[in-house]
N, C-alpha and C positions, 0 to 999 in steps of 0.2 A: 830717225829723221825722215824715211822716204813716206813713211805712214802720215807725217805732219804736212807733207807735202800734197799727196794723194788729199788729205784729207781737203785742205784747202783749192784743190782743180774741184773736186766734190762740191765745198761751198758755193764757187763762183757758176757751178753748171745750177746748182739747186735755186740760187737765186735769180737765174735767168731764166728757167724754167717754171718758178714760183710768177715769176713777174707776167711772163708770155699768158698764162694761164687765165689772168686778169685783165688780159689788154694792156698792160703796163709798160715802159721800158725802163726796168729797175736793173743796174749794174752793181757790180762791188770791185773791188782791191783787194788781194791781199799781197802784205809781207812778208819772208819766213827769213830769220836770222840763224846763225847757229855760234852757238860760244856760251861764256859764263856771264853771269850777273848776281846783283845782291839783292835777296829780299826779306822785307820786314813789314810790321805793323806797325803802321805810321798815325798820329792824331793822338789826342784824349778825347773831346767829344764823338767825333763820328770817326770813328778809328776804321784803316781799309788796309789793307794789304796790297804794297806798291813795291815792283820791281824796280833797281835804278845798275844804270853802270851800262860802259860804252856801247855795249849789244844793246842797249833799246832805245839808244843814239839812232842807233845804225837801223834798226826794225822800222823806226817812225819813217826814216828819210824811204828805207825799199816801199813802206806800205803808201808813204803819199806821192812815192813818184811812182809808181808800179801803173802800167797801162790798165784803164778801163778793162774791168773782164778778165785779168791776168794774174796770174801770180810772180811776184817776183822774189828770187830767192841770192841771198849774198854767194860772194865767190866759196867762201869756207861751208856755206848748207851744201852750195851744189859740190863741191867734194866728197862733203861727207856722203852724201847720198849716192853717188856715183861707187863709193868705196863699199860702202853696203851694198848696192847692188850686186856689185860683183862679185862679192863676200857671200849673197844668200841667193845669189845666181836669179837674181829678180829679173824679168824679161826688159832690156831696154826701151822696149815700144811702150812699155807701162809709162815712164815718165822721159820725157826729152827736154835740152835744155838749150834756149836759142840765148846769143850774146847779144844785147845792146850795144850797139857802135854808137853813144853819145857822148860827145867831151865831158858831159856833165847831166845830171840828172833835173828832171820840173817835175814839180804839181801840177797836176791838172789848172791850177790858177796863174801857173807862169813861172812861180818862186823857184 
C-alpha cells in the first residue's frame, strides 16, 4: 500500500512538472482506496475487464473530491500504510497524512 501511495505523490509531481516544462498549467487527482472488490470480463463484443464492489464506490468519490494536485487516500489505506511503515520501519517523513475537517466531501464542480 505505501509503494501505491508513493507511487501516486510521484504521478501528481510528474504531471506538474511535465506541464511546467511546456508553459502549461496541467494538474491531476488522485484517489487511493484500500479493501476488496470483484473482478471480471464483462461484454461479448468489446469485452474489458471491469472492477465493481463498494471499494470503487468509495475510489471514484476520494479521486473526484480529492484537492487539485493531491492525493487523497481513505481512512482504512491511510492505516494500512501507517501499519506498514512501522512494520518495515519506513521513515515517516517519506509519506504524511493531513485530515480534512469537511462535513462532507465536493468535486471540483460543486457535487
Amino acid at each position: 500500500p505505501t509503494s501505491v501511495v508513493l507511487f501516486g505523490l510521484e504521478m501528481v509531481s510528474e504531471v506538474h512538472s511535465w506541464s511546467a516544462q511546456r508553459g502549461w498549467s496541467v494538474s491531476c487527482r488522485v484517489g487511493i482506496a484500500h479493501g476488496e472488490c470483484i473482478g471480471g470480463i464483462v461484454g461479448t463484443e468489446m469485452q474489458r475487464y471491469h472492477l465493481f464492489g463498494e471499494l470503487m464506490s468509495e475510489l471514484e468519490v476520494l479521486e473526484s473530491t480529492a484537492p487539485e494536485g493531491c492525493v487523497q487516500v481513505s481512512t482504512a489505506c491511510k492505516e494500512v500504510v501507517e501499519d506498514q511503515m512501522r512494520a518495515e520501519s519506513i521513515p515517516s517523513k517519506l509519506v504524511s497524512f493531513d485530515h480534512r475537517h469537511l462535513p462532507h466531501l465536493m468535486t471540483s464542480k460543486g457535487d
